[in-house]
N, CA, C and O atoms as a GROMACS GRO file, in nm:
protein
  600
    1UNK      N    1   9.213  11.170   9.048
    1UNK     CA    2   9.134  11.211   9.162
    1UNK      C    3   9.128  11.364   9.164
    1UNK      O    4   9.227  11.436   9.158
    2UNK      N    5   8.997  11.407   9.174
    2UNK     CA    6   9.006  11.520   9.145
    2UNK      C    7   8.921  11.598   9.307
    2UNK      O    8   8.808  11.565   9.342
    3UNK      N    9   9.013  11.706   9.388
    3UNK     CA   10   8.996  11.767   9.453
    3UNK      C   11   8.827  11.878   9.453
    3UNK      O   12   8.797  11.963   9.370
    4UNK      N   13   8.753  11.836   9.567
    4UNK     CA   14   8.620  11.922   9.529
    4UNK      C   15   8.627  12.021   9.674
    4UNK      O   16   8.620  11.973   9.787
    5UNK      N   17   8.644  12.173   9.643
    5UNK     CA   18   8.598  12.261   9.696
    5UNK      C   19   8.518  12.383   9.714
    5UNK      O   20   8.542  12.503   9.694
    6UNK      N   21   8.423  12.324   9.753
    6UNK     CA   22   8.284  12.382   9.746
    6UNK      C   23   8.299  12.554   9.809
    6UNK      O   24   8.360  12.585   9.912
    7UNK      N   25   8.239  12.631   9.734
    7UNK     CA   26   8.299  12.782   9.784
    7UNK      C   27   8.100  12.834   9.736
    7UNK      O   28   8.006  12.760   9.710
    8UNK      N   29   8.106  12.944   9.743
    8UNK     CA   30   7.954  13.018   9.787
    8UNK      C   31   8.063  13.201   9.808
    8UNK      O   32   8.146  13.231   9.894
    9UNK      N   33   8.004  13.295   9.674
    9UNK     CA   34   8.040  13.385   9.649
    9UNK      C   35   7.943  13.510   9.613
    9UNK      O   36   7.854  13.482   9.533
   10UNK      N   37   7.947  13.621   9.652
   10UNK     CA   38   7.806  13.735   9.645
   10UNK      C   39   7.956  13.853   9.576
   10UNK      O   40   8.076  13.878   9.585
   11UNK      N   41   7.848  13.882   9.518
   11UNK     CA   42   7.945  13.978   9.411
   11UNK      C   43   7.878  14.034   9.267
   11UNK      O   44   7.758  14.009   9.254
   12UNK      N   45   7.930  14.096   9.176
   12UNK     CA   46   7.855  14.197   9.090
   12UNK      C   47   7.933  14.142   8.962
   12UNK      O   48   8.052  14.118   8.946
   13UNK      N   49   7.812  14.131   8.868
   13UNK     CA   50   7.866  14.070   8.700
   13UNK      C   51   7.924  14.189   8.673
   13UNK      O   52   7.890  14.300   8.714
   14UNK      N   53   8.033  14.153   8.584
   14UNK     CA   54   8.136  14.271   8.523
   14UNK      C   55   8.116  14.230   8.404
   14UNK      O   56   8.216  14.251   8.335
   15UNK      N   57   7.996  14.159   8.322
   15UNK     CA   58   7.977  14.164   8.220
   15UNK      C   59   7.838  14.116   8.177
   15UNK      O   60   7.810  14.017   8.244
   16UNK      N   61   7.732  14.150   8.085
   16UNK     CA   62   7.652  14.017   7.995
   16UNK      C   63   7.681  13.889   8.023
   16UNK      O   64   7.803  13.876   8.014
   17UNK      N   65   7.613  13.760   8.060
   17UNK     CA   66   7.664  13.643   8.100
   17UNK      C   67   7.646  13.643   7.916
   17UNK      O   68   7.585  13.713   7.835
   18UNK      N   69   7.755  13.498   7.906
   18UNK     CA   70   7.790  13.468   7.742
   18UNK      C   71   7.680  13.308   7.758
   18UNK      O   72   7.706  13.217   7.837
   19UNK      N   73   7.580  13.309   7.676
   19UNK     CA   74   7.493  13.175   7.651
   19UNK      C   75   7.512  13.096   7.510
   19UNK      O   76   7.471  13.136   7.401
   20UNK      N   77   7.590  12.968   7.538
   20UNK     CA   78   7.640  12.894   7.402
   20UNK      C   79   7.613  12.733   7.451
   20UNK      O   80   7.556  12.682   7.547
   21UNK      N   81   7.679  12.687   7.342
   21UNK     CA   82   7.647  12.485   7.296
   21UNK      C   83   7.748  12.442   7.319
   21UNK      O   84   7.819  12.494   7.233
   22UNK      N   85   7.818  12.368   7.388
   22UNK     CA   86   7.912  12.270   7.328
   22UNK      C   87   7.866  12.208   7.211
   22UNK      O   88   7.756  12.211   7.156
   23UNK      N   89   7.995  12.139   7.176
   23UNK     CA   90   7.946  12.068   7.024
   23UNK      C   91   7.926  11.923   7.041
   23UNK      O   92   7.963  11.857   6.944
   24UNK      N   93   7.868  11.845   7.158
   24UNK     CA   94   7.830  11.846   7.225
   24UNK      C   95   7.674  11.846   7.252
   24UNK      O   96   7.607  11.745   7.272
   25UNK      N   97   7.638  11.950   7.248
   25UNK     CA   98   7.531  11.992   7.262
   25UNK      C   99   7.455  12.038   7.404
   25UNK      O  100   7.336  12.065   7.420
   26UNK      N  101   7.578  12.037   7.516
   26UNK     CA  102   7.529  12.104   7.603
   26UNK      C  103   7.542  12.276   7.653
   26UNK      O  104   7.632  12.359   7.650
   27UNK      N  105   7.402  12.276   7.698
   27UNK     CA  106   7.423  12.474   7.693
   27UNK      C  107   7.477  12.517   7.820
   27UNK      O  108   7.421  12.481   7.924
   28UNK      N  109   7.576  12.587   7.822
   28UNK     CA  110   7.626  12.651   7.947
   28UNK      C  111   7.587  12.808   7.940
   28UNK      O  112   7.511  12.856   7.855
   29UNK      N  113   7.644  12.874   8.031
   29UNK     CA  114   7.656  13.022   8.036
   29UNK      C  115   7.784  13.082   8.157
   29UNK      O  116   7.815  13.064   8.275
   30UNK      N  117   7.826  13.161   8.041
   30UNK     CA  118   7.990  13.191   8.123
   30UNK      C  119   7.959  13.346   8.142
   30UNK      O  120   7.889  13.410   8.064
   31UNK      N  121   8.042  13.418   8.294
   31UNK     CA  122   8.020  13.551   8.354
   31UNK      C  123   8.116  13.534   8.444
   31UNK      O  124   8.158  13.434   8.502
   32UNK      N  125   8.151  13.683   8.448
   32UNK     CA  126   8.277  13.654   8.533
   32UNK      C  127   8.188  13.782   8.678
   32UNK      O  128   8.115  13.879   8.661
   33UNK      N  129   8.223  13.741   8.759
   33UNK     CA  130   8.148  13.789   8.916
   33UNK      C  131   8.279  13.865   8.966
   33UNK      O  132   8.384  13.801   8.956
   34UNK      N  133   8.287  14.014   9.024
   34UNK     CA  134   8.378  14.089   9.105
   34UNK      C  135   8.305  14.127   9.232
   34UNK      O  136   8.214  14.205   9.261
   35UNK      N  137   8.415  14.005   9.323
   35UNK     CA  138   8.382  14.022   9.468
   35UNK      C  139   8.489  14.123   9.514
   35UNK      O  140   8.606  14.120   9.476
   36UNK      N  141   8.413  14.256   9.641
   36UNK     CA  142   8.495  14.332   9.658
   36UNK      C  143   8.509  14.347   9.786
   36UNK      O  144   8.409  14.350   9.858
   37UNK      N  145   8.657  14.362   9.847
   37UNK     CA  146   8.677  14.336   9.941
   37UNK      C  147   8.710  14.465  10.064
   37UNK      O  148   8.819  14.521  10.057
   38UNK      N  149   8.606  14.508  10.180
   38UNK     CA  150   8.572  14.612  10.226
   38UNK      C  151   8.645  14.567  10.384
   38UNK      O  152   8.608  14.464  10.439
   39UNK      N  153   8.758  14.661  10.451
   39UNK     CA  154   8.777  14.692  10.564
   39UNK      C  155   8.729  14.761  10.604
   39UNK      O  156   8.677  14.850  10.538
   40UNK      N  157   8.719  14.752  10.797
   40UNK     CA  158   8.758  14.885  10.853
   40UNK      C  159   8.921  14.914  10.901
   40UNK      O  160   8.997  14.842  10.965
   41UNK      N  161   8.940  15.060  10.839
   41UNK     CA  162   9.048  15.124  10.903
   41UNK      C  163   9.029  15.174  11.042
   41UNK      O  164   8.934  15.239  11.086
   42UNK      N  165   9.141  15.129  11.108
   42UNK     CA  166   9.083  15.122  11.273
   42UNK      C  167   9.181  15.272  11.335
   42UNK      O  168   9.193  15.321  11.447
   43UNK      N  169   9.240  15.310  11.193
   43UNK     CA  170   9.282  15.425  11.263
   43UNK      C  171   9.150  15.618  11.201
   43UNK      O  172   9.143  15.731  11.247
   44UNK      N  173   9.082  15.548  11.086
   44UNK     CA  174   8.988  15.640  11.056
   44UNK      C  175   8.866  15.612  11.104
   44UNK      O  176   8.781  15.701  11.103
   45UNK      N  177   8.837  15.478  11.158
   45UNK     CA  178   8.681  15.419  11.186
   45UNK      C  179   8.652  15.416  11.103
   45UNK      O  180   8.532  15.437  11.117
   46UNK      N  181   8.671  15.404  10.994
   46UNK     CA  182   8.552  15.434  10.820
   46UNK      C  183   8.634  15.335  10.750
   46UNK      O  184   8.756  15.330  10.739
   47UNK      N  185   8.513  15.234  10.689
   47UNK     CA  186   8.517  15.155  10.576
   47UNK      C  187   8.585  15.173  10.428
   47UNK      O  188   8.558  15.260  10.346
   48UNK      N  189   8.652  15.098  10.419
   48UNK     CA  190   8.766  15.145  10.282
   48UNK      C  191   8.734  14.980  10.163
   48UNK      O  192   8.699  14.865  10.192
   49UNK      N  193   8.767  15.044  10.034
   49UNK     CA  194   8.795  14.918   9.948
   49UNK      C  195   8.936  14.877   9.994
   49UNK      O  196   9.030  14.947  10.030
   50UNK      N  197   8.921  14.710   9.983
   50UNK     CA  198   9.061  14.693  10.005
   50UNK      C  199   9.076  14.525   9.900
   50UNK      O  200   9.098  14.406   9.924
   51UNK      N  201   9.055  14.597   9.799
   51UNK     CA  202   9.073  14.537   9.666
   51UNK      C  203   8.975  14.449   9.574
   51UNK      O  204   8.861  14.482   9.606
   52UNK      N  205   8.972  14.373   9.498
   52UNK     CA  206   8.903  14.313   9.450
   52UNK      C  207   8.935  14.190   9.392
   52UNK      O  208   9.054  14.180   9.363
   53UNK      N  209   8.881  14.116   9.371
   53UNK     CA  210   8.871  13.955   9.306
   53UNK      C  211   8.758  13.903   9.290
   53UNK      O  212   8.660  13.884   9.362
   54UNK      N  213   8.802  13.868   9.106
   54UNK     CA  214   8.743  13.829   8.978
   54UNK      C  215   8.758  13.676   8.970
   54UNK      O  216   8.860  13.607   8.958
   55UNK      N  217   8.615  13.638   8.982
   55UNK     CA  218   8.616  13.529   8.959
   55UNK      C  219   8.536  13.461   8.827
   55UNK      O  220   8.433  13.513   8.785
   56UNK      N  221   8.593  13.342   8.767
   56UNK     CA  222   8.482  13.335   8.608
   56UNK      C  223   8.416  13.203   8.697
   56UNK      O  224   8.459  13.118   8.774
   57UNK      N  225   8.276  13.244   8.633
   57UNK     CA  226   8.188  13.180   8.694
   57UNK      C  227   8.136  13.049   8.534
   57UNK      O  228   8.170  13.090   8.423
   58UNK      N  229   8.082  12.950   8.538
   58UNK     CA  230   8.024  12.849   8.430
   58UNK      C  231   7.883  12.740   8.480
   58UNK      O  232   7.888  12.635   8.543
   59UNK      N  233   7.775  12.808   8.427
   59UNK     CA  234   7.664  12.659   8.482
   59UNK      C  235   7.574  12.666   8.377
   59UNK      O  236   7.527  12.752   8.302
   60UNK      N  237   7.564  12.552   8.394
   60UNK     CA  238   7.497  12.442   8.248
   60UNK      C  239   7.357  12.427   8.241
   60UNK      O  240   7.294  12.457   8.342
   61UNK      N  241   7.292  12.383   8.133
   61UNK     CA  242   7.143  12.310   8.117
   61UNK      C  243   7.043  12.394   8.139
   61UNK      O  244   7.105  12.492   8.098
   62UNK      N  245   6.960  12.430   8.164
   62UNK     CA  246   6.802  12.514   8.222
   62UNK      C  247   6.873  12.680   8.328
   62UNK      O  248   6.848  12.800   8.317
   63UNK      N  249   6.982  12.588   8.440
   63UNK     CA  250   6.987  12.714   8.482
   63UNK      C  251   7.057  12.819   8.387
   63UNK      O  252   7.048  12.938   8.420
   64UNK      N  253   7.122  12.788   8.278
   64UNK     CA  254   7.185  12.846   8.179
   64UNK      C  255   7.158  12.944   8.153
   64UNK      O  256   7.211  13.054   8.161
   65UNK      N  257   7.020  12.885   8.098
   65UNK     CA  258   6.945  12.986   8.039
   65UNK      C  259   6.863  13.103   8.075
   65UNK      O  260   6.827  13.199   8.006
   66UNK      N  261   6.835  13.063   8.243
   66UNK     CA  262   6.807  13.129   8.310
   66UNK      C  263   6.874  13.246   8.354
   66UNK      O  264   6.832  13.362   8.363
   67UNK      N  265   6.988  13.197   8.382
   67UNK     CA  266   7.110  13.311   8.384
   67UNK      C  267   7.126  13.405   8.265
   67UNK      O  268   7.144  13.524   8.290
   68UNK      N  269   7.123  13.370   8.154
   68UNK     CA  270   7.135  13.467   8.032
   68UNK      C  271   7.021  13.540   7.999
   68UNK      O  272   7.026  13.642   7.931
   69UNK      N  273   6.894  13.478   8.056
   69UNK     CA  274   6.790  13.578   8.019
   69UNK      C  275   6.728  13.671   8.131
   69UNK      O  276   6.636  13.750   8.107
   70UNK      N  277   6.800  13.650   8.280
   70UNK     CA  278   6.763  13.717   8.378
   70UNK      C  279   6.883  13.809   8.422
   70UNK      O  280   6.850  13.875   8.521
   71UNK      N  281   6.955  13.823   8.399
   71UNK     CA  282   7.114  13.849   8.496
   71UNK      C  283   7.125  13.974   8.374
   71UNK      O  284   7.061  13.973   8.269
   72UNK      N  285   7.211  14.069   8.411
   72UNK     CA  286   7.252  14.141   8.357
   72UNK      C  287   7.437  14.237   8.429
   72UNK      O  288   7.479  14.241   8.545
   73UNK      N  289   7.496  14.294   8.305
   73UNK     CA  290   7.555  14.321   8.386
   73UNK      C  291   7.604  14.438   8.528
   73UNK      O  292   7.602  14.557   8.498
   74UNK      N  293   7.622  14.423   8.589
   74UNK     CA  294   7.593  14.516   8.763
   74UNK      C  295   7.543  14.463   8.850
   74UNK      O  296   7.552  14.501   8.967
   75UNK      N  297   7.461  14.334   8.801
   75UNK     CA  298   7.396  14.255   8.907
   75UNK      C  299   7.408  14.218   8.966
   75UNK      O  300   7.502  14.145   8.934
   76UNK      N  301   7.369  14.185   9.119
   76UNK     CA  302   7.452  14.140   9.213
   76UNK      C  303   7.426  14.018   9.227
   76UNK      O  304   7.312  13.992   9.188
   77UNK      N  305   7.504  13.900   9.282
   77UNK     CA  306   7.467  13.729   9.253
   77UNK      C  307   7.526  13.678   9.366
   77UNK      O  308   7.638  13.695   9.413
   78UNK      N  309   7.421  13.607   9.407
   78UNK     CA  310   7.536  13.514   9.475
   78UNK      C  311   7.559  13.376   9.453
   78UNK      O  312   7.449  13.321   9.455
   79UNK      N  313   7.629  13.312   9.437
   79UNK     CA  314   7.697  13.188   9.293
   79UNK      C  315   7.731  13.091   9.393
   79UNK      O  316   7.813  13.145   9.467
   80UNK      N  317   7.708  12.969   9.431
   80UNK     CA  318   7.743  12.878   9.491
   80UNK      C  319   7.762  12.734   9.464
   80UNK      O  320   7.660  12.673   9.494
   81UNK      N  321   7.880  12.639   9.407
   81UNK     CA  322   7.939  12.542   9.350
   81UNK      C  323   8.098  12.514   9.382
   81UNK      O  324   8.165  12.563   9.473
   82UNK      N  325   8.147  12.397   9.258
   82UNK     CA  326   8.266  12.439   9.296
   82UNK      C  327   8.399  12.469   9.257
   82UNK      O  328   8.454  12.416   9.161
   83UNK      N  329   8.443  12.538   9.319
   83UNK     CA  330   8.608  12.534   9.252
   83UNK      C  331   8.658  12.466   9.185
   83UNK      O  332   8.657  12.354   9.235
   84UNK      N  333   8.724  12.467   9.058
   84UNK     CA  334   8.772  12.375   8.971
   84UNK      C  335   8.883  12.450   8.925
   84UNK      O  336   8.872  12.569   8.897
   85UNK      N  337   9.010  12.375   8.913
   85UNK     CA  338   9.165  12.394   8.854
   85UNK      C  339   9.175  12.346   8.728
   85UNK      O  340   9.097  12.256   8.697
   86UNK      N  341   9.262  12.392   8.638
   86UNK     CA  342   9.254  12.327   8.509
   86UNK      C  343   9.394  12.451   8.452
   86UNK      O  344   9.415  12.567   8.490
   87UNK      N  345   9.473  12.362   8.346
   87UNK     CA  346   9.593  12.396   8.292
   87UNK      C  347   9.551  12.373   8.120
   87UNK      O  348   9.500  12.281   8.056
   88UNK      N  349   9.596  12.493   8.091
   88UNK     CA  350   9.587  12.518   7.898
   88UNK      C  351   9.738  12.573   7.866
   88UNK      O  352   9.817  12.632   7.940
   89UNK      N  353   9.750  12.535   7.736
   89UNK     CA  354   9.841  12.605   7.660
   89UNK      C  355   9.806  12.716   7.578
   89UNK      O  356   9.712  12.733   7.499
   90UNK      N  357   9.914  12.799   7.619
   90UNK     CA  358   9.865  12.937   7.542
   90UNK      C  359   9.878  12.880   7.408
   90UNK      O  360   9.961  12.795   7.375
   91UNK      N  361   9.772  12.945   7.316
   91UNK     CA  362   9.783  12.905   7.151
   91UNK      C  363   9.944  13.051   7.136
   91UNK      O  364   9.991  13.017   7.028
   92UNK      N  365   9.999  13.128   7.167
   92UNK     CA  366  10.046  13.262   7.108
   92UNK      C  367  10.155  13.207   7.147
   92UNK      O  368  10.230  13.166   7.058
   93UNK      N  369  10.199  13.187   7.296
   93UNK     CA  370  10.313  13.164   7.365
   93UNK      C  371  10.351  13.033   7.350
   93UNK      O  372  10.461  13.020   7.295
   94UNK      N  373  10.279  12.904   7.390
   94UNK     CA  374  10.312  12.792   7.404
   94UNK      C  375  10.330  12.762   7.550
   94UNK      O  376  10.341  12.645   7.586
   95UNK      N  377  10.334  12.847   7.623
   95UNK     CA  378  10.371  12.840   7.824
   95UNK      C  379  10.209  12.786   7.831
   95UNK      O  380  10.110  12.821   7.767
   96UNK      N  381  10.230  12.667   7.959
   96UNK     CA  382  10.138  12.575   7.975
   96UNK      C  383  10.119  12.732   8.117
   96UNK      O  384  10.200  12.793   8.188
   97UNK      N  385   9.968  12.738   8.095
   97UNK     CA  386   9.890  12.859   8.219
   97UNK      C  387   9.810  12.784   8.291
   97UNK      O  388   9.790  12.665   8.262
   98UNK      N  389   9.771  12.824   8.361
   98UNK     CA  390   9.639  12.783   8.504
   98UNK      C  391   9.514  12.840   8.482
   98UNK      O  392   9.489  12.944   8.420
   99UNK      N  393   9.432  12.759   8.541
   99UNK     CA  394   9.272  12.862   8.553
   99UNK      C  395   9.232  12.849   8.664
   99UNK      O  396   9.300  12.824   8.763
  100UNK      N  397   9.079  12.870   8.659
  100UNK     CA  398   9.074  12.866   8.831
  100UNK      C  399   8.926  12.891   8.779
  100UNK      O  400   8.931  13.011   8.752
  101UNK      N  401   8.812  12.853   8.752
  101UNK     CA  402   8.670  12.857   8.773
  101UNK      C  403   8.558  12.810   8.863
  101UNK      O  404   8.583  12.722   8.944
  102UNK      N  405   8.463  12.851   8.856
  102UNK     CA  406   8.352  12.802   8.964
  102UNK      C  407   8.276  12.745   8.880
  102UNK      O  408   8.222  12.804   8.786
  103UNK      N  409   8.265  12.625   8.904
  103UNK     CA  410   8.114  12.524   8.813
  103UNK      C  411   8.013  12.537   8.919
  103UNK      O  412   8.001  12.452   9.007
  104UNK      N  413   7.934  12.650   8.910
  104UNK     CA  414   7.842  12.678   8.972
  104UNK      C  415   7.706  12.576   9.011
  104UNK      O  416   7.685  12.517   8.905
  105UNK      N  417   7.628  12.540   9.089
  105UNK     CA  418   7.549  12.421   9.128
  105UNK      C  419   7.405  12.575   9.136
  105UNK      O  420   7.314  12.562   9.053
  106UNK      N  421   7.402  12.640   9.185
  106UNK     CA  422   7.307  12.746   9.222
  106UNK      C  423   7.337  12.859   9.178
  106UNK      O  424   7.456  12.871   9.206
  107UNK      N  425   7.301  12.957   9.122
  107UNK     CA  426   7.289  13.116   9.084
  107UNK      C  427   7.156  13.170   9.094
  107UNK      O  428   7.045  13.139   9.048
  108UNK      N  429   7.217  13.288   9.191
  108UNK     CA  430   7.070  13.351   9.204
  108UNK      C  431   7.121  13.493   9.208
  108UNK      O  432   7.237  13.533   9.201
  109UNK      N  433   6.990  13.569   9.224
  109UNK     CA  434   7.008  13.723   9.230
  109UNK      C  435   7.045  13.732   9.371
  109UNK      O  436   7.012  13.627   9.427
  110UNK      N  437   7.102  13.816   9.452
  110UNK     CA  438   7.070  13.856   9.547
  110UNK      C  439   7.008  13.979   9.584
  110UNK      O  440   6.998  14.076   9.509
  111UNK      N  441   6.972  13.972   9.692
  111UNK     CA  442   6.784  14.053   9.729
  111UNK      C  443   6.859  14.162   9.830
  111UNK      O  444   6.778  14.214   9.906
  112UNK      N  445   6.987  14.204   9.846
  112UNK     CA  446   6.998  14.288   9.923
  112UNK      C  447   7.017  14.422   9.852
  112UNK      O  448   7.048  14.507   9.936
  113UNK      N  449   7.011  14.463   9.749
  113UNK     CA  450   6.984  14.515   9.683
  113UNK      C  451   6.895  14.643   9.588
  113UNK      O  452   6.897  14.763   9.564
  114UNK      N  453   6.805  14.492   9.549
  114UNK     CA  454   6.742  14.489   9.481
  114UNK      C  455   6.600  14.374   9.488
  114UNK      O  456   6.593  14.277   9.562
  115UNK      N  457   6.509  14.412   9.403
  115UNK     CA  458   6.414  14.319   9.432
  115UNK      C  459   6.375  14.249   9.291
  115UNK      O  460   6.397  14.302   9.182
  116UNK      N  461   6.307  14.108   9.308
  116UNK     CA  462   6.308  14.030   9.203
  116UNK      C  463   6.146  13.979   9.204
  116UNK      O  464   6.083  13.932   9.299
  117UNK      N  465   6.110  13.998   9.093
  117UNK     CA  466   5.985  13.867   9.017
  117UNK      C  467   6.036  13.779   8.994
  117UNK      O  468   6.130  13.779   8.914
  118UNK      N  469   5.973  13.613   9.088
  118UNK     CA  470   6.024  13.498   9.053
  118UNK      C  471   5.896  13.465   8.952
  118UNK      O  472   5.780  13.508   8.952
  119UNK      N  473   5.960  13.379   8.872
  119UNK     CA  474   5.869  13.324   8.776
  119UNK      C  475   5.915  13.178   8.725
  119UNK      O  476   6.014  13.153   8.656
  120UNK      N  477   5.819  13.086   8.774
  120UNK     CA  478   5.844  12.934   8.761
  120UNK      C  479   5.791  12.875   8.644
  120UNK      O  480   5.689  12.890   8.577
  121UNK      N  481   5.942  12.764   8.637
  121UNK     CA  482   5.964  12.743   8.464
  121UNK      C  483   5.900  12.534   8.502
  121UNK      O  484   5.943  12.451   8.583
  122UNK      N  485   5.804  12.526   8.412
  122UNK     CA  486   5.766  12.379   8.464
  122UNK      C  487   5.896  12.273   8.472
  122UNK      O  488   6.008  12.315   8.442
  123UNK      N  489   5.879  12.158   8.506
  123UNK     CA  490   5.992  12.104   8.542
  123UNK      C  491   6.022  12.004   8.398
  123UNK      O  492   6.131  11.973   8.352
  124UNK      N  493   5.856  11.961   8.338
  124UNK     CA  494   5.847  11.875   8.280
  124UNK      C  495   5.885  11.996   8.147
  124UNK      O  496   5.905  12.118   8.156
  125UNK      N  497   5.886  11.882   7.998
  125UNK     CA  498   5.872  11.958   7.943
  125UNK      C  499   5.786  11.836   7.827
  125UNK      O  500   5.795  11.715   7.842
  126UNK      N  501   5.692  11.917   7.694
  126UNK     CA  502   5.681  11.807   7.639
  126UNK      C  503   5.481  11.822   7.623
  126UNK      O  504   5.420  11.908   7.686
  127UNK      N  505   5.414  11.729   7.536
  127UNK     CA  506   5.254  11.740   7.576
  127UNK      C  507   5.228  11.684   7.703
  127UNK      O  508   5.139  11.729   7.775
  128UNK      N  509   5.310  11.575   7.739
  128UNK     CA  510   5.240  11.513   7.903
  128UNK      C  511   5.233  11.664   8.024
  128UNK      O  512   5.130  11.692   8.085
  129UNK      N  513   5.343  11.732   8.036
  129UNK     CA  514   5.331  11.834   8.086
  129UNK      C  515   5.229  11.943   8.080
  129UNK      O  516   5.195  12.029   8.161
  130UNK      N  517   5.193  11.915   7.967
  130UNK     CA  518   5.080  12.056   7.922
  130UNK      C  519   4.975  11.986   7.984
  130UNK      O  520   4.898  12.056   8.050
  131UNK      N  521   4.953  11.868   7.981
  131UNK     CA  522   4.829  11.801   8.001
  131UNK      C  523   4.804  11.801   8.172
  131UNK      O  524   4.704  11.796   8.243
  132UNK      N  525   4.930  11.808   8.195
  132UNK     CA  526   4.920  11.761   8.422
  132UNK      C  527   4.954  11.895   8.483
  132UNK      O  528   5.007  11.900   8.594
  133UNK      N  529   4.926  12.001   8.415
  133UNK     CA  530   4.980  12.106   8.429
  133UNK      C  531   4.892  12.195   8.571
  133UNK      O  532   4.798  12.257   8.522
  134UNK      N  533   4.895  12.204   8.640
  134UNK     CA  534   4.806  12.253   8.744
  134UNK      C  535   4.891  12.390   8.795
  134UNK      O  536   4.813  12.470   8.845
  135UNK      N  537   5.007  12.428   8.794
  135UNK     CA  538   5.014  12.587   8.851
  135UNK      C  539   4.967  12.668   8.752
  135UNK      O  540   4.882  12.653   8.664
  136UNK      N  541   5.071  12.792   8.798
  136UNK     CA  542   5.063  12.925   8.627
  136UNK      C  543   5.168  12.850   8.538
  136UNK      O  544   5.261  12.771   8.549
  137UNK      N  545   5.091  12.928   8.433
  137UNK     CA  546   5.171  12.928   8.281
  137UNK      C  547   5.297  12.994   8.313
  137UNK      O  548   5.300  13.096   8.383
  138UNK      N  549   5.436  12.922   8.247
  138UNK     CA  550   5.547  13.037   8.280
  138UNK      C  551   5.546  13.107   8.144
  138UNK      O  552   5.482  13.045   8.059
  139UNK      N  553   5.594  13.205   8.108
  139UNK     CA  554   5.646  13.244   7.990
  139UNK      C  555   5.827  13.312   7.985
  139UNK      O  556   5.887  13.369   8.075
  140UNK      N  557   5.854  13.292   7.905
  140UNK     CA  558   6.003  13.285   7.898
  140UNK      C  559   6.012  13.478   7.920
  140UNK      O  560   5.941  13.560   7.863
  141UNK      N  561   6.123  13.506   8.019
  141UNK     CA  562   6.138  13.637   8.102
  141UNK      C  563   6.143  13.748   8.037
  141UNK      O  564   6.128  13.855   8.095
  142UNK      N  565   6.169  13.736   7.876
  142UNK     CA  566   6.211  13.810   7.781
  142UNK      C  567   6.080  13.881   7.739
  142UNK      O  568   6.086  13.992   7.688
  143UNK      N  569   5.984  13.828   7.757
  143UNK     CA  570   5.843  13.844   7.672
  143UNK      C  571   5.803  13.896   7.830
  143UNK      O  572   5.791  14.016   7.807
  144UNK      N  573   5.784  13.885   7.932
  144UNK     CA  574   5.716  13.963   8.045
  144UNK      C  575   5.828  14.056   8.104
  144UNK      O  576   5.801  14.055   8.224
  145UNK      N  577   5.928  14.130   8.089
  145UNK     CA  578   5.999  14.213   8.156
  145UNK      C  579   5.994  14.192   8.281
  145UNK      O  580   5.979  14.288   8.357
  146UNK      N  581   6.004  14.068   8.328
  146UNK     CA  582   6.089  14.037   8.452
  146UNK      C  583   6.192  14.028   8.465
  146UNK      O  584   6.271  14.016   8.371
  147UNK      N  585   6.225  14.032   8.587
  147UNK     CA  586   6.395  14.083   8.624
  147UNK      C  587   6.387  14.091   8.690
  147UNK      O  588   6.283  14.065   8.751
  148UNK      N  589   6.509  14.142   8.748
  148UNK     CA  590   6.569  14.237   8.838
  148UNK      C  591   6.525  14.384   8.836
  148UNK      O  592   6.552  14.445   8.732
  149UNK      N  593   6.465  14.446   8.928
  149UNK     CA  594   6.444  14.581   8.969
  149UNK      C  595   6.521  14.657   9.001
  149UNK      O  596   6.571  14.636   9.112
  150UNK      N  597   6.556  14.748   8.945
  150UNK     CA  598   6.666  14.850   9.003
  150UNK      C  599   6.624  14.973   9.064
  150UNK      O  600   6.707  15.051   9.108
   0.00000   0.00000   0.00000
C-alpha cells in the first residue's frame, strides 16, 4: 500500500531538465526545482531568505517532452503531483539511502514572472489526425522560438 501525497510547488530549475527512455520505452524528463523560502523579520520589517529546498522533480510521455523543449534553466515552474518515497543502495557504500521525488501530474511555466507563447500540440497523432484536423498547425517549439520570455 502505497501512501499518496499530493503537494503543488512554484520554484526555479537549477538545471536543463534531463529528456531520456526507459528501456522500457517510456520517455520521462528529470529537473530538480529550488523552492525558496522568504520571511519577514519583525524586528527589521524587511524580507529575508530563510533558506532553501531542492526538490527532484520526474514526468513522463508528451508532457516530457514538453518540458525539455520549453523549460530552461532559471525558470520559474510551478509542478503539481505527487510525493513519492523510495529506498536504493548506494552502489560505493552499500548503506541502503532514501529519496524523496515528485511524479509530477502538471508542469507549467509560471506567469508571474515572465510571459509565455502557448502553442497547442494535437492530441491525436497519426494520418486520421491530419485529416480531422480543424485548429492551427503546431510545430515543435524548437523550430518557432517559443518559450519563455525573459
Amino acid at each position: 500500500m502505497t501512501t499518496r501525497i499530493p503537494v503543488t510547488i512554484e520554484g526555479n530549475l537549477t538545471g536543463d531538465p534531463e529528456h531520456g527512455a526507459s528501456e522500457s520505452g517510456n520517455e520521462y524528463a528529470r529537473f530538480t526545482v529550488a523552492v525558496n523560502d522568504r520571511r519577514l523579520n519583525e524586528t527589521t520589517n524587511r524580507w529575508e531568505d530563510a533558506g532553501t529546498v531542492f526538490h527532484r522533480i520526474v514526468v513522463f510521455n508528451q508532457q516530457s517532452r514538453n518540458v525539455a523543449t520549453s523549460l530552461r534553466k532559471g525558470d520559474t515552474v510551478i509542478v503539481a503531483g505527487d510525493l513519492r518515497f523510495g529506498t536504493y543502495v548506494d552502489k560505493e557504500t552499500g548503506q541502503s539511502r532514501e529519496t524523496r521525488d515528485i511524479v509530477a501530474d502538471n508542469v507549467g511555466a509560471s506567469l508571474k514572472f515572465a510571459a509565455v507563447a502557448v502553442e497547442r500540440s494535437p492530441k491525436a497523432s497519426g494520418p486520421a489526425a491530419e485529416r480531422s484536423a480543424t485548429g492551427p498547425v503546431a510545430a515543435p517549439v524548437s523550430y518557432t522560438d517559443a518559450g519563455i520570455s525573459r
